[in-house]
PDB file of N, H, CA, C and O in Angstrom:
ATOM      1  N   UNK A   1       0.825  -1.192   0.000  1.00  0.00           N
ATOM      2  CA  UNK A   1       0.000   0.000   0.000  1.00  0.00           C
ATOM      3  C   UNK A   1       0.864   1.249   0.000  1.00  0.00           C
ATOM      4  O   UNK A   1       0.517   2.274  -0.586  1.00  0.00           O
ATOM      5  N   UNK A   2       1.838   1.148   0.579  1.00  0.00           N
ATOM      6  H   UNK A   2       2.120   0.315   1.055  1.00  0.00           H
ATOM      7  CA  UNK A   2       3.148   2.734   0.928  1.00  0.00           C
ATOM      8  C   UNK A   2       3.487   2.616  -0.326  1.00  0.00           C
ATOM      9  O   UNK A   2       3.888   3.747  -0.602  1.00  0.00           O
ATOM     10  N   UNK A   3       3.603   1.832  -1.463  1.00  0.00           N
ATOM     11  H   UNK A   3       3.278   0.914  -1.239  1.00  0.00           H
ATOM     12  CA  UNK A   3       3.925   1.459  -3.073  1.00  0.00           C
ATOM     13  C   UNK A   3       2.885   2.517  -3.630  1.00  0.00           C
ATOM     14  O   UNK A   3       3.350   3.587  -4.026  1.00  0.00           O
ATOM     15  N   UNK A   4       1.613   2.323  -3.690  1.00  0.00           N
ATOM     16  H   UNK A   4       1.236   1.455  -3.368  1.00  0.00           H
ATOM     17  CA  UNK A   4       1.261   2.917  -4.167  1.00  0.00           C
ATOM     18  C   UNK A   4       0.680   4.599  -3.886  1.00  0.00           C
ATOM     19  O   UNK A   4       0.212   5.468  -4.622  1.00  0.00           O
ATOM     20  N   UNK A   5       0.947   4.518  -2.637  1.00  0.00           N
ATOM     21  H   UNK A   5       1.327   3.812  -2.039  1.00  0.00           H
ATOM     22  CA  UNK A   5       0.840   6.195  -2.399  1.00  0.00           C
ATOM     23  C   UNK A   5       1.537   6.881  -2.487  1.00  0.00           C
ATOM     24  O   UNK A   5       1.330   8.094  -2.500  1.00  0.00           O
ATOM     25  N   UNK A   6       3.003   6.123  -2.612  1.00  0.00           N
ATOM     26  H   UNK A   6       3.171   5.137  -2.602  1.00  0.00           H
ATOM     27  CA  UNK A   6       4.602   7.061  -3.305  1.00  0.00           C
ATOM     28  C   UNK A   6       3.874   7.249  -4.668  1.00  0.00           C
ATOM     29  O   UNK A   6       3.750   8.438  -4.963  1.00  0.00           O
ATOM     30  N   UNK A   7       3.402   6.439  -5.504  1.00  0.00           N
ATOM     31  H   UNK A   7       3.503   5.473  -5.264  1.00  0.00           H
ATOM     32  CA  UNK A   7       3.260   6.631  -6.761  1.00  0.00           C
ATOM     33  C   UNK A   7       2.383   7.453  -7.475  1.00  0.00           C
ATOM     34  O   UNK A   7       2.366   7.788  -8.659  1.00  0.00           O
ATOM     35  N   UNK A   8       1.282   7.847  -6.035  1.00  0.00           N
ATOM     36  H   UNK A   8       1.296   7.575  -5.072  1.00  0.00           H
ATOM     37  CA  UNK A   8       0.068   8.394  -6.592  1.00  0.00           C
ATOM     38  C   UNK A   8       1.029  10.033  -6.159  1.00  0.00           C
ATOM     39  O   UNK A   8       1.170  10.866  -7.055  1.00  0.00           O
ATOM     40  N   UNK A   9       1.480  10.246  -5.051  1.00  0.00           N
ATOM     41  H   UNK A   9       1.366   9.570  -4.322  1.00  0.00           H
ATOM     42  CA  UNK A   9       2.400  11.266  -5.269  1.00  0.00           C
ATOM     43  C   UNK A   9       2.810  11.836  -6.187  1.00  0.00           C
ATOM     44  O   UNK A   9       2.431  12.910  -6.655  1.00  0.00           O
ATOM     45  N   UNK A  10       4.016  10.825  -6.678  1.00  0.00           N
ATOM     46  H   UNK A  10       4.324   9.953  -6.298  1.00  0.00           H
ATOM     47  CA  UNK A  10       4.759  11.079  -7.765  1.00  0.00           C
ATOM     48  C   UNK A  10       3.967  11.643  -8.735  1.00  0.00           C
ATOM     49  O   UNK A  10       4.282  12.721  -9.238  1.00  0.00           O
ATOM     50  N   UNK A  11       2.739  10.901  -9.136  1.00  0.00           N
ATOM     51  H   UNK A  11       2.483  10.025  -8.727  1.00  0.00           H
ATOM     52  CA  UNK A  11       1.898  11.188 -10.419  1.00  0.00           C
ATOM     53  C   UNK A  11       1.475  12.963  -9.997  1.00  0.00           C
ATOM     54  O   UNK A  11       1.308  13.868 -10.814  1.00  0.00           O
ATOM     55  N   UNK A  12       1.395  13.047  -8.693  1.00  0.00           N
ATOM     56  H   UNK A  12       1.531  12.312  -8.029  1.00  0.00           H
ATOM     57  CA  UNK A  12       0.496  14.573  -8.545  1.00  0.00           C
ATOM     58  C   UNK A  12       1.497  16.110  -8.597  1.00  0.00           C
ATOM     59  O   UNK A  12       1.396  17.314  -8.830  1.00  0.00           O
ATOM     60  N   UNK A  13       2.707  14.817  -8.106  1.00  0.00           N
ATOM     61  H   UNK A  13       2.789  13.839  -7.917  1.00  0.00           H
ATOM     62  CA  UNK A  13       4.175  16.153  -8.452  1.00  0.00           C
ATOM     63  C   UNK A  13       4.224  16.054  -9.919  1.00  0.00           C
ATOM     64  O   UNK A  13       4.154  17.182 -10.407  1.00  0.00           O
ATOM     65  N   UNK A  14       4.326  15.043 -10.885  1.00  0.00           N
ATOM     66  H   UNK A  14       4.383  14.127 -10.489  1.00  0.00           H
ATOM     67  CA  UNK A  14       4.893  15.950 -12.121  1.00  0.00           C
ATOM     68  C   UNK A  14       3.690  16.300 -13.029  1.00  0.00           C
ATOM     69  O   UNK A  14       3.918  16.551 -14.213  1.00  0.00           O
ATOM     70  N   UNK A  15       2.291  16.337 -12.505  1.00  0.00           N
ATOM     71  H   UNK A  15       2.106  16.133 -11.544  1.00  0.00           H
ATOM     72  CA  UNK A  15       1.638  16.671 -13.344  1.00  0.00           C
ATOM     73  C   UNK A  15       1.335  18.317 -12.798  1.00  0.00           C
ATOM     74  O   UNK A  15       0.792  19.138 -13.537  1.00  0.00           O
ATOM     75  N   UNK A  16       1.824  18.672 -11.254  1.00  0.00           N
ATOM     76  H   UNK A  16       2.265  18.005 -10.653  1.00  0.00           H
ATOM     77  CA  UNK A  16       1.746  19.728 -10.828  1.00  0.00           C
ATOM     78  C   UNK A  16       2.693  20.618 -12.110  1.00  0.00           C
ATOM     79  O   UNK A  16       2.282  21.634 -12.669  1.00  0.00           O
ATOM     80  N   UNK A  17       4.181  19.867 -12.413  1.00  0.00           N
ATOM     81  H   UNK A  17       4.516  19.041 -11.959  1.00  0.00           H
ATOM     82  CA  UNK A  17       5.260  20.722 -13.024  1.00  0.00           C
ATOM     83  C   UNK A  17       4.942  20.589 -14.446  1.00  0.00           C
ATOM     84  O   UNK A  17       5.145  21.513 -15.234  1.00  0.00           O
ATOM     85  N   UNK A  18       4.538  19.668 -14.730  1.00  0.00           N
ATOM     86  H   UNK A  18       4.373  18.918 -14.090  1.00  0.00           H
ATOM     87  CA  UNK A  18       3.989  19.861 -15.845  1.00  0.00           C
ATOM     88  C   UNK A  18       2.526  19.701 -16.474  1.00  0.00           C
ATOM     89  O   UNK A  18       1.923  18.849 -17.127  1.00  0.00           O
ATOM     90  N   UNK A  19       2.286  20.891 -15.968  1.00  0.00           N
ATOM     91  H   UNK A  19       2.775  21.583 -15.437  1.00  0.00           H
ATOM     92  CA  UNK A  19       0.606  20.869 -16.762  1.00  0.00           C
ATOM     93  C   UNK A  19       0.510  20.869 -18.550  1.00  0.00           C
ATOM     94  O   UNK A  19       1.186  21.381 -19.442  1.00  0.00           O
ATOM     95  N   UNK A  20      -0.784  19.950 -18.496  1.00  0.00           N
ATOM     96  H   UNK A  20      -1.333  19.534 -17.772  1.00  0.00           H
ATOM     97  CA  UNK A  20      -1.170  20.161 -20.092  1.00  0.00           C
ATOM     98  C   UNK A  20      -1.248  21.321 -21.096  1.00  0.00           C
ATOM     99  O   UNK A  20      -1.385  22.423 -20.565  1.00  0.00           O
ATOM    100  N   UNK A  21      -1.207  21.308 -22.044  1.00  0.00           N
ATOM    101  H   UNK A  21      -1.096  20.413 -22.476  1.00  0.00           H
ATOM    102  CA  UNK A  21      -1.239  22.588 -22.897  1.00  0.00           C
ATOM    103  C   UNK A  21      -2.774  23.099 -23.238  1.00  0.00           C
ATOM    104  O   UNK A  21      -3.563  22.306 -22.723  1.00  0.00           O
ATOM    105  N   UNK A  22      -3.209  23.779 -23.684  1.00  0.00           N
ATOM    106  H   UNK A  22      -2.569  24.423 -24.103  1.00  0.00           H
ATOM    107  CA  UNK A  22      -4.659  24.204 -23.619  1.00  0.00           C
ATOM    108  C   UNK A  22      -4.988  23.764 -25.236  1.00  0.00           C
ATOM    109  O   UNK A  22      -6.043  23.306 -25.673  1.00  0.00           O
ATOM    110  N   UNK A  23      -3.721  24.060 -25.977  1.00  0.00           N
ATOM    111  H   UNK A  23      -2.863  24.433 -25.622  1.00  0.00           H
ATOM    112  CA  UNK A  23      -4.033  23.668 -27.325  1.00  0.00           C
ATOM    113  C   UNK A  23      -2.734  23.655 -27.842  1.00  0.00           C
ATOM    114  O   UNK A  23      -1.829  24.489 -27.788  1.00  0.00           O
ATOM    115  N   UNK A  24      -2.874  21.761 -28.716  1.00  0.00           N
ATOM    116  H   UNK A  24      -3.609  21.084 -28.760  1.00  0.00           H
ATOM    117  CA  UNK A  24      -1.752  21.565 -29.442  1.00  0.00           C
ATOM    118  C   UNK A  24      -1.116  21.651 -30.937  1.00  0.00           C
ATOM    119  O   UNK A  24      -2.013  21.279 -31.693  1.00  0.00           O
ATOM    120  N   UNK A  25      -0.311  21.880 -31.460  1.00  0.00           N
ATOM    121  H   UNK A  25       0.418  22.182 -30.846  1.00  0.00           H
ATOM    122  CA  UNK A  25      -0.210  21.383 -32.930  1.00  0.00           C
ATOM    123  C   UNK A  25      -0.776  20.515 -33.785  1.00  0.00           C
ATOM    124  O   UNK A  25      -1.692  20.003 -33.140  1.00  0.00           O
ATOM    125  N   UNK A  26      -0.764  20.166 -34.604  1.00  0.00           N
ATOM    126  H   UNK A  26      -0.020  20.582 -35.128  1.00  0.00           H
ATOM    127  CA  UNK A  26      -1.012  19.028 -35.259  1.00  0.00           C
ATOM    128  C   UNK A  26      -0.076  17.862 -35.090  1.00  0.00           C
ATOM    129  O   UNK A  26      -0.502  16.711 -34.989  1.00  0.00           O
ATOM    130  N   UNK A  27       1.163  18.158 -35.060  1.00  0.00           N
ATOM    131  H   UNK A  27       1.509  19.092 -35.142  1.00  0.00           H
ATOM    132  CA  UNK A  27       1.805  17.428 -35.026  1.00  0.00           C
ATOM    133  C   UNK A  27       2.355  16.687 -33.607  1.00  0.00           C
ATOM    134  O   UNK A  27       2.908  15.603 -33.798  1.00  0.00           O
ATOM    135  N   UNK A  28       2.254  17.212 -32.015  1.00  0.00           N
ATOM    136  H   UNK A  28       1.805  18.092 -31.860  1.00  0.00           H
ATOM    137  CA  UNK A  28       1.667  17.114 -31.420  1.00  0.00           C
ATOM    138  C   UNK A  28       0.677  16.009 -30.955  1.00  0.00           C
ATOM    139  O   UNK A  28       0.674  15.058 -30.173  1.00  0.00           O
ATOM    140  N   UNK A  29      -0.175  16.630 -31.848  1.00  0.00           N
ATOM    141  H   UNK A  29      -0.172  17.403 -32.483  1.00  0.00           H
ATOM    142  CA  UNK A  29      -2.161  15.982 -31.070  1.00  0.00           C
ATOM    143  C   UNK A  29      -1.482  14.612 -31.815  1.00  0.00           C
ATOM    144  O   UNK A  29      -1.373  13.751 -30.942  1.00  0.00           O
ATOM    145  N   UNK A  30      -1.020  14.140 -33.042  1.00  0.00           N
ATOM    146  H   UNK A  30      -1.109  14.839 -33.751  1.00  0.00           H
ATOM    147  CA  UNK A  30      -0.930  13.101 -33.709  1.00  0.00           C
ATOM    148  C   UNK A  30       0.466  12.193 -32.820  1.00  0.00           C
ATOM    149  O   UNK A  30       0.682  10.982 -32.769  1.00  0.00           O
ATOM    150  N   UNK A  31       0.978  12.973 -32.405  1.00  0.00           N
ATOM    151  H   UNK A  31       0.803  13.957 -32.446  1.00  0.00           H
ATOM    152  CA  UNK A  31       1.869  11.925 -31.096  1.00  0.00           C
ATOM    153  C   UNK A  31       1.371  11.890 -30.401  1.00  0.00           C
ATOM    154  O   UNK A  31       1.722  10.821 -29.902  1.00  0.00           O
ATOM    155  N   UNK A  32       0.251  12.500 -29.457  1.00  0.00           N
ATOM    156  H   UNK A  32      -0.034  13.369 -29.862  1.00  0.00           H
ATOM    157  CA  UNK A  32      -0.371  12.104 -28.145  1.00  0.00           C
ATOM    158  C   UNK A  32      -1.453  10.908 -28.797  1.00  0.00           C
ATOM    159  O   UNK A  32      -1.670  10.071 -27.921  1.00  0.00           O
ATOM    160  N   UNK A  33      -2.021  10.663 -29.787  1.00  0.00           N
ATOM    161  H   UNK A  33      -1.845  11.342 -30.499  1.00  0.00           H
ATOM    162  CA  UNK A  33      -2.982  10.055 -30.420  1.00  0.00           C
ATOM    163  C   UNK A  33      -2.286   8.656 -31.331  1.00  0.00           C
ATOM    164  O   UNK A  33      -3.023   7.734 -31.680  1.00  0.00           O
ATOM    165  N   UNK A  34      -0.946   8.656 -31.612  1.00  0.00           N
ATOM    166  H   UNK A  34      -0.347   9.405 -31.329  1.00  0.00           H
ATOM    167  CA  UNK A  34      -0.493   7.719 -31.608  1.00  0.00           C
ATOM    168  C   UNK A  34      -0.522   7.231 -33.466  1.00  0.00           C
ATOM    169  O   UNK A  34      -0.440   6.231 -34.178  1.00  0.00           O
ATOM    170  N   UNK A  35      -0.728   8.975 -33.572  1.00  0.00           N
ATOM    171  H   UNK A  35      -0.794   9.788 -32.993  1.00  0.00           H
ATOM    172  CA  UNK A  35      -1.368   8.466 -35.218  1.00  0.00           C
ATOM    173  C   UNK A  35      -0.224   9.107 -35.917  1.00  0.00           C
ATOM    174  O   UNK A  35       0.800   9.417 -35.308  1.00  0.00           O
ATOM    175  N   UNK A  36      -0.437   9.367 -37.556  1.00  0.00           N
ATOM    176  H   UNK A  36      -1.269   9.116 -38.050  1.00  0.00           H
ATOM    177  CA  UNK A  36       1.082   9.917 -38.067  1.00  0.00           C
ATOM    178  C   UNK A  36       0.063  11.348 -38.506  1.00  0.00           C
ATOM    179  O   UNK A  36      -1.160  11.491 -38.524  1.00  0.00           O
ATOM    180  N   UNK A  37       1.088  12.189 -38.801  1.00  0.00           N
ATOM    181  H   UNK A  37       2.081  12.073 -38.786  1.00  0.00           H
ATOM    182  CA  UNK A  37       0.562  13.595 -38.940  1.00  0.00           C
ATOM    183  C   UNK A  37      -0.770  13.567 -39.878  1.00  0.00           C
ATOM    184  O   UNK A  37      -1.890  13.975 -39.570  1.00  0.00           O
ATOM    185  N   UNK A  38      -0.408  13.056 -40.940  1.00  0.00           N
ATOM    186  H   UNK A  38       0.502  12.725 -41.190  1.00  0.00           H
ATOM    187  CA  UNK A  38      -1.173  12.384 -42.221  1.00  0.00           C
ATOM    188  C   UNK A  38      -2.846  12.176 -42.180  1.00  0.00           C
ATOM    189  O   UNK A  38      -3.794  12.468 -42.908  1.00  0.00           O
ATOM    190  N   UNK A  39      -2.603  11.384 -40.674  1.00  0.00           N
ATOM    191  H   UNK A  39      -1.833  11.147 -40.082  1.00  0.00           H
ATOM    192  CA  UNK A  39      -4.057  10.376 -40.091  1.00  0.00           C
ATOM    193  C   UNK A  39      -4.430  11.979 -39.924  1.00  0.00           C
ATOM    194  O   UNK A  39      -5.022  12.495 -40.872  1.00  0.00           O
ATOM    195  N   UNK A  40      -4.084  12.889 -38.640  1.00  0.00           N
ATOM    196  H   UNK A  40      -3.604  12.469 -37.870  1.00  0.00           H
ATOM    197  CA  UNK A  40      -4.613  13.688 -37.931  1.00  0.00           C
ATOM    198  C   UNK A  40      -5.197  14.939 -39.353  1.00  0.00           C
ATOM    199  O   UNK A  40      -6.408  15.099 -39.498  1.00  0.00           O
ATOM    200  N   UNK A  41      -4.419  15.537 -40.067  1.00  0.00           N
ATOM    201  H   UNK A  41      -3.435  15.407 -39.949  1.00  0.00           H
ATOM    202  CA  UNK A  41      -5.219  16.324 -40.920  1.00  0.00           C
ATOM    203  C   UNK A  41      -5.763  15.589 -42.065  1.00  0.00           C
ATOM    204  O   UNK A  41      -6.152  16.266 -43.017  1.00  0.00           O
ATOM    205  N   UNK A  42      -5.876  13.979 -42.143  1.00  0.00           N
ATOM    206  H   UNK A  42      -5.561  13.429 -41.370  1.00  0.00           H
ATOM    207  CA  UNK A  42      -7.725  13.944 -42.621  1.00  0.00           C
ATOM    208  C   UNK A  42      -8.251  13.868 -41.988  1.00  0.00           C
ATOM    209  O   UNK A  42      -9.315  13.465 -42.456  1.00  0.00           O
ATOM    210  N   UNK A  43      -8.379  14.103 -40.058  1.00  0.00           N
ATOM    211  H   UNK A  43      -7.514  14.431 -39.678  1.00  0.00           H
ATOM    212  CA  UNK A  43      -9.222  14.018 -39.352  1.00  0.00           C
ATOM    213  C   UNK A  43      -9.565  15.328 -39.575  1.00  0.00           C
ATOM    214  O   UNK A  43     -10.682  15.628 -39.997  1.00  0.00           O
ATOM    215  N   UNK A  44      -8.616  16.229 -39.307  1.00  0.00           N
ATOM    216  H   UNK A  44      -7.709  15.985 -38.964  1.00  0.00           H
ATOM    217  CA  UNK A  44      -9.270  17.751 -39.597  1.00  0.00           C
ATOM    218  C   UNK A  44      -9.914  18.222 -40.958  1.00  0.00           C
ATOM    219  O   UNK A  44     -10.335  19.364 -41.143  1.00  0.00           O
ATOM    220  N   UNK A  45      -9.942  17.128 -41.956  1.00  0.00           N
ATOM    221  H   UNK A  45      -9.600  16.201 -41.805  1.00  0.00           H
ATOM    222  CA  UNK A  45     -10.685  17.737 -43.382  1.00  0.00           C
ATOM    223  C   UNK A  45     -11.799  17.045 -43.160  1.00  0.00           C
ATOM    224  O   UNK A  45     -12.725  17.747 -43.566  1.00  0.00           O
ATOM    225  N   UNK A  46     -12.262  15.898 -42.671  1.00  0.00           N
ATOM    226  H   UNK A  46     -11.509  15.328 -42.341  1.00  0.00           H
ATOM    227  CA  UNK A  46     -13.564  15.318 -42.162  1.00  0.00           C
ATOM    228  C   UNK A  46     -14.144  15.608 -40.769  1.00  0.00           C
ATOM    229  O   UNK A  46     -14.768  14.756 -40.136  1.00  0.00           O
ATOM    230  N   UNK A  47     -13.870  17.051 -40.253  1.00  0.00           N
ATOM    231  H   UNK A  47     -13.363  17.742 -40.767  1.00  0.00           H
ATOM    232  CA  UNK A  47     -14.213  17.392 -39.162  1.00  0.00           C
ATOM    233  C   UNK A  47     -14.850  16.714 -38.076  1.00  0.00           C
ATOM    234  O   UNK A  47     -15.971  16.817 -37.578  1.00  0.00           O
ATOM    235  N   UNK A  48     -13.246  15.551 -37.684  1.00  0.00           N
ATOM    236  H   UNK A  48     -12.336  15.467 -38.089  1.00  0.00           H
ATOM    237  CA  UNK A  48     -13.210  14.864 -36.518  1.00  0.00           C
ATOM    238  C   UNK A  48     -12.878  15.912 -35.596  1.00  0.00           C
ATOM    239  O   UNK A  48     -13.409  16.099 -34.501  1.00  0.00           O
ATOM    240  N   UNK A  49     -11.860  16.652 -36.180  1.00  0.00           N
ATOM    241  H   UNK A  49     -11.429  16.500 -37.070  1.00  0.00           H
ATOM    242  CA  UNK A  49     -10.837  17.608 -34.956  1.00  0.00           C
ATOM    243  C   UNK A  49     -11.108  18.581 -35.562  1.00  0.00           C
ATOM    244  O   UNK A  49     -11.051  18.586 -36.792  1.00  0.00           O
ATOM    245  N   UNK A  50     -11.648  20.164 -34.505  1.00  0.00           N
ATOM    246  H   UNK A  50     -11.695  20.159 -33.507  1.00  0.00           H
ATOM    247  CA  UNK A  50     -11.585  21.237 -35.033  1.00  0.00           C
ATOM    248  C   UNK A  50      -9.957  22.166 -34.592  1.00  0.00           C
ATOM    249  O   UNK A  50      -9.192  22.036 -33.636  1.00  0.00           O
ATOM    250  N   UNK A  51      -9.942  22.955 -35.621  1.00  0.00           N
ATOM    251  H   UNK A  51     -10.563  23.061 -36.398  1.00  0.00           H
ATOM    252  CA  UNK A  51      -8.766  24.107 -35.261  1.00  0.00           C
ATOM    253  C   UNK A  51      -9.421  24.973 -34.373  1.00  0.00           C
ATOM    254  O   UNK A  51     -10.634  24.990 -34.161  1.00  0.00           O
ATOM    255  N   UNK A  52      -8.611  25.654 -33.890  1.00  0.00           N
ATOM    256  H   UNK A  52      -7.627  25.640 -34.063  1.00  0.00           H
ATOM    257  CA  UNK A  52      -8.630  27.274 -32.799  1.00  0.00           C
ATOM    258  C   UNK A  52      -8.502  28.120 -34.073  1.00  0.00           C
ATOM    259  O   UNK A  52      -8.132  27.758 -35.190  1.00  0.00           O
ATOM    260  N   UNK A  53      -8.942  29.479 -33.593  1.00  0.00           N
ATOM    261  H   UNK A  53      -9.243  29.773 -32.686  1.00  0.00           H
ATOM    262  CA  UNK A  53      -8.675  30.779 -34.272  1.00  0.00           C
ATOM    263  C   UNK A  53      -7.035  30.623 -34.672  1.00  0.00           C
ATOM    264  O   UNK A  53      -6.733  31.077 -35.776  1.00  0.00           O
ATOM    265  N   UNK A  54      -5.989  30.039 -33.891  1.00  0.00           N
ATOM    266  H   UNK A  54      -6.235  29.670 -32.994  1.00  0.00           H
ATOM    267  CA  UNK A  54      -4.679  29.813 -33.720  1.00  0.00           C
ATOM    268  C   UNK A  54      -3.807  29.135 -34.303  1.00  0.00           C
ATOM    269  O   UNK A  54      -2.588  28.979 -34.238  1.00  0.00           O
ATOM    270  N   UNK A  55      -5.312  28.469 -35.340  1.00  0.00           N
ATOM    271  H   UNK A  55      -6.303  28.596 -35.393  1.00  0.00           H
ATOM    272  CA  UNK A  55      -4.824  27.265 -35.718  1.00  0.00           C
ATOM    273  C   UNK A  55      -4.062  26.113 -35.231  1.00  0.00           C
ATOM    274  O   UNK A  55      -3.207  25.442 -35.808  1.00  0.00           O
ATOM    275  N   UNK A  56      -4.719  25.990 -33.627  1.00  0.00           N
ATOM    276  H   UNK A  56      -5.414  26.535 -33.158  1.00  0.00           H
ATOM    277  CA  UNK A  56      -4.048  24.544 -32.678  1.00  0.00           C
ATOM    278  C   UNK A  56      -5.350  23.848 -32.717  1.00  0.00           C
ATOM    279  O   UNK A  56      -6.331  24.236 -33.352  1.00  0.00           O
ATOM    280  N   UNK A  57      -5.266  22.637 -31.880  1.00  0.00           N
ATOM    281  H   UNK A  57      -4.469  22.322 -31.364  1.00  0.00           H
ATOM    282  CA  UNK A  57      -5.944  22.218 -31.891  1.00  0.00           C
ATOM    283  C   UNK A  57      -6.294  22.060 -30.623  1.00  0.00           C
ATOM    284  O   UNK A  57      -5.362  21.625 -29.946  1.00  0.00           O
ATOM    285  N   UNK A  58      -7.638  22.314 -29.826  1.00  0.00           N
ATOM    286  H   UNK A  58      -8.395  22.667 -30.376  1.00  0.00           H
ATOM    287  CA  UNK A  58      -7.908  22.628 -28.513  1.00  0.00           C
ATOM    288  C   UNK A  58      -7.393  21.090 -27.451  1.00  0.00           C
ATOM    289  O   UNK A  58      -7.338  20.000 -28.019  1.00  0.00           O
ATOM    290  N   UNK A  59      -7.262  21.134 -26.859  1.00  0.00           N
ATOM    291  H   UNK A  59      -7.307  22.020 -26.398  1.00  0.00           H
ATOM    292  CA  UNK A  59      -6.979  19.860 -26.092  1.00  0.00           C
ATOM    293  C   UNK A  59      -8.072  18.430 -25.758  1.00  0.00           C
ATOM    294  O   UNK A  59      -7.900  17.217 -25.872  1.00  0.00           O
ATOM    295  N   UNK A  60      -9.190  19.248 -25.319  1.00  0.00           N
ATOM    296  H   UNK A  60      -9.329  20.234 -25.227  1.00  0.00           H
ATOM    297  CA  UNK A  60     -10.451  18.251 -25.403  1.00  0.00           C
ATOM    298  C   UNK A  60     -10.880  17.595 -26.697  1.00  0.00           C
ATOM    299  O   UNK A  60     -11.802  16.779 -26.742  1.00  0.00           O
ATOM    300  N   UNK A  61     -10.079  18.035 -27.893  1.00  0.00           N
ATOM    301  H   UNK A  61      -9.330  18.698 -27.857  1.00  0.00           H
ATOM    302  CA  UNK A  61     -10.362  17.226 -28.422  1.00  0.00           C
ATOM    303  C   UNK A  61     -10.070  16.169 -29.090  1.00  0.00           C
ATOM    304  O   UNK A  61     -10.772  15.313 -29.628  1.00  0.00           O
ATOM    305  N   UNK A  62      -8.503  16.379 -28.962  1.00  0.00           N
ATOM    306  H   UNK A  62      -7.933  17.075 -28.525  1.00  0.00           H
ATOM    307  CA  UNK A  62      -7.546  14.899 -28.285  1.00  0.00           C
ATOM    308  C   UNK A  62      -8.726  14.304 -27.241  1.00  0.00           C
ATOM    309  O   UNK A  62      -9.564  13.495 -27.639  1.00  0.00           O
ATOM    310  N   UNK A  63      -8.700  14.684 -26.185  1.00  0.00           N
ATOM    311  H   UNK A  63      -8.019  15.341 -25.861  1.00  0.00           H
ATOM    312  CA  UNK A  63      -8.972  13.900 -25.037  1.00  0.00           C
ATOM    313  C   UNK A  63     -10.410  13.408 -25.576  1.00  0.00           C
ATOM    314  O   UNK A  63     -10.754  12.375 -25.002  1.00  0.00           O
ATOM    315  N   UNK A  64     -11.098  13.752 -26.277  1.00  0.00           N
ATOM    316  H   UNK A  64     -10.818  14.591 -26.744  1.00  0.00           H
ATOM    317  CA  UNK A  64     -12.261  13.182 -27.236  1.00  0.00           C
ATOM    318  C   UNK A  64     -11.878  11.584 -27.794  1.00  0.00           C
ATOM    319  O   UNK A  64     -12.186  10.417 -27.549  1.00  0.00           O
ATOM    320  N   UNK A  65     -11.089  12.286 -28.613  1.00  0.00           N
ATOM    321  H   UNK A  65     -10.839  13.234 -28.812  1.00  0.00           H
ATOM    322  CA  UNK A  65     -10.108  10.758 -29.420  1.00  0.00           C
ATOM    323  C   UNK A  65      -9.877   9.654 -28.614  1.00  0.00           C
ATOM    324  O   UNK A  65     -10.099   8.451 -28.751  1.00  0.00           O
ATOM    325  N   UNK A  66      -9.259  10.500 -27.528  1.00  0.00           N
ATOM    326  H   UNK A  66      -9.078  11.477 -27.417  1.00  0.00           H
ATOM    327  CA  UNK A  66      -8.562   8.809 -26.682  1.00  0.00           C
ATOM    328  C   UNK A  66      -9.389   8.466 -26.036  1.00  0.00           C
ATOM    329  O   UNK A  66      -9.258   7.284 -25.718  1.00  0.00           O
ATOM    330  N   UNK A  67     -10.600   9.137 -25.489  1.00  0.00           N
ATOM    331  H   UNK A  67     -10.706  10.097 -25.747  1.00  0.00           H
ATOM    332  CA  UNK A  67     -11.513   8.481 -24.957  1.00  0.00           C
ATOM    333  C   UNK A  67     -12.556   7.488 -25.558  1.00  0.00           C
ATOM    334  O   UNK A  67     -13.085   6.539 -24.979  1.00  0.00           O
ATOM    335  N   UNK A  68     -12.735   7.900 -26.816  1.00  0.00           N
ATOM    336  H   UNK A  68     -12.306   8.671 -27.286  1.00  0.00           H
ATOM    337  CA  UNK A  68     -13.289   7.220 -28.078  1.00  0.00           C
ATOM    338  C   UNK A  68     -12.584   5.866 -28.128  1.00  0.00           C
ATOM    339  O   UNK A  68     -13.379   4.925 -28.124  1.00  0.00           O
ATOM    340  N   UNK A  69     -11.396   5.556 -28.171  1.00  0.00           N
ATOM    341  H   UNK A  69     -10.750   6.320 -28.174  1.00  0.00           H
ATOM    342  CA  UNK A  69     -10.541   4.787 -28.760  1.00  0.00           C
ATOM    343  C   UNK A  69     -10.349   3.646 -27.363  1.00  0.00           C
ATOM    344  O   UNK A  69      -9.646   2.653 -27.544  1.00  0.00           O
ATOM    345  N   UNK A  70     -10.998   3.862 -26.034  1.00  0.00           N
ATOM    346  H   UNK A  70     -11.570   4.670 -25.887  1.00  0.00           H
ATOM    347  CA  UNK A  70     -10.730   3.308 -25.253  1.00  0.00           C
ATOM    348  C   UNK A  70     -12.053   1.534 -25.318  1.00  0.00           C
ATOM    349  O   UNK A  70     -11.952   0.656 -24.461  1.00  0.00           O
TER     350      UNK A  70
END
């Protein structure tokens, strides 16, 4: 049990230092998604994934994908 509450720690320190991005690249969203750049903008021409004004791609909607894919 002390195993896993070091670990749940650990998990809460580096997600403290490193927080998520609000919105990623394309190239990016297609490494968190596990796909090649290719896959991800025909997702964006068949409006799986929308762009930002910024042209990123907002984060939820990765987290859309992988939740889909689970």
């Amino acid at each position: 049990m002390d195993a896993l509450r070091i670990a749940t720690k650990a998990v809460e320190i580096y997600a403290a230092r490193h927080p998520r991005p609000p919105h990623v690249t394309i190239t990016q969203a297609a490494e968190m998604l596990g796909r090649s750049r290719g896959t991800v903008s025909t997702m964006l021409d068949r409006y799986k994934i929308r762009l930002n004004a910024c042209g990123q791609i907002p984060i939820e909607c990765v987290d859309r994908l992988l939740a889909a894919s689970d």
